[in-house]
C-alpha positions in Angstrom: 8.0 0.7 12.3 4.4 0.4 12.4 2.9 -2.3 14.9 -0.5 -1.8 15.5 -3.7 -3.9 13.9 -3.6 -1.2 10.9 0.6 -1.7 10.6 0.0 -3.3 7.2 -2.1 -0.7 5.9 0.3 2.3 7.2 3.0 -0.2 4.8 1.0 -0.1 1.9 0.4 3.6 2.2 4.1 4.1 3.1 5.5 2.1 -0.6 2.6 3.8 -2.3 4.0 7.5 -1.5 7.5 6.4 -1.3 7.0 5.0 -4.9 5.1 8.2 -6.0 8.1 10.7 -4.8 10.6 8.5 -6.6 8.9 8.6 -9.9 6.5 11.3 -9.9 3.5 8.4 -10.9 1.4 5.9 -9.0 2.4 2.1 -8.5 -0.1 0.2 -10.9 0.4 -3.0 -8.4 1.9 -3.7 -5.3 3.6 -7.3 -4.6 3.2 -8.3 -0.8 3.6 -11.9 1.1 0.3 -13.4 0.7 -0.3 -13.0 4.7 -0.2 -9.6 4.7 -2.6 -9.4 1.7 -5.2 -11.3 3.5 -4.8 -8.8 6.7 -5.2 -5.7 4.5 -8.3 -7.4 3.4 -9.8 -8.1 6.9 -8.2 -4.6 8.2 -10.3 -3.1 5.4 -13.0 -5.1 5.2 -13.8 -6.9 1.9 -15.7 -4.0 0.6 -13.1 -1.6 0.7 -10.5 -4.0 -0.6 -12.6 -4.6 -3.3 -12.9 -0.6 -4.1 -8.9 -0.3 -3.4 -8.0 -3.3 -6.1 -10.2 -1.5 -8.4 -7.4 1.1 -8.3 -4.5 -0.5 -7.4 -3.5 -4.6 -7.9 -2.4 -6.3 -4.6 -0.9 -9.2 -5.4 0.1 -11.5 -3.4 3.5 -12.9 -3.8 5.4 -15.6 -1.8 8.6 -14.9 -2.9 8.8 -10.8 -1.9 10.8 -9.7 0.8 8.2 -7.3 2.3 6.3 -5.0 -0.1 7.0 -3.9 -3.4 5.2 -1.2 -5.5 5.4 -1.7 -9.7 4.1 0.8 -12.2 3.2 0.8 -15.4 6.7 1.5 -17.3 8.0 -1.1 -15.2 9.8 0.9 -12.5 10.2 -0.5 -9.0 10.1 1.0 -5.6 10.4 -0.7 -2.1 8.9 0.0 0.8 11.1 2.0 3.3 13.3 3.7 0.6 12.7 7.3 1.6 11.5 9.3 3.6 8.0 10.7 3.2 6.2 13.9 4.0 2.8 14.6 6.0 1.4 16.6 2.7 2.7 13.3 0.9 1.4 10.7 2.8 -2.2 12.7 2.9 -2.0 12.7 -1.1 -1.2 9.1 -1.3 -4.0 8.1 1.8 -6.8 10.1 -0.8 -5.4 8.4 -3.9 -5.9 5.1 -2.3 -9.3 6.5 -1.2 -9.7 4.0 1.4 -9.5 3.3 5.4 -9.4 0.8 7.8 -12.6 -0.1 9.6 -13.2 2.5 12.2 -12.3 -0.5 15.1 -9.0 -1.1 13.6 -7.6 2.6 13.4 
């Protein structure tokens, strides 16, 4: 389990290529605790958050357990729910097409 400043982001990218191995398509939105989308924001800077919802709705939601990816035909992934490869995880990090802020990495 990530712990770091960037543990968050490494989350995000986690349910993003966990929910692209499940169902061979990326989540349209991802549902997290409102705390953790304000850290991704300040982890990324408000630029690159910006950029990233452009691409992909964070939506902040009180009533999640953790984070939750959604596409659009409706299916549902969780974060944790697989294991993920290094070739998957670099996919998914280009998809998103962002990065932390070079003093959070």
């Amino acid at each position: 389990m990530p712990n770091g400043d960037d543990r968050n982001w490494i989350r995000l990218l986690s349910v993003c290529a966990d929910y692209r191995t499940s169902f061979d398509e990326w989540p349209a939105r991802v549902e997290v605790l409102p705390a953790i989308r304000d850290d991704l924001q300040w982890v990324l800077g408000s630029d690159a958050f910006d950029r990233l919802s452009s691409r992909l709705e964070v939506r902040a939601n009180p009533a999640v357990d953790y984070l939750l990816a959604v596409g659009a035909r409706g299916s549902v992934g969780y974060a944790g729910a697989g294991v993920i490869s290094a070739a998957i995880r670099a996919e998914t990090a280009a998809w998103l097409g962002e990065q932390p802020r070079p003093e959070i990495a």
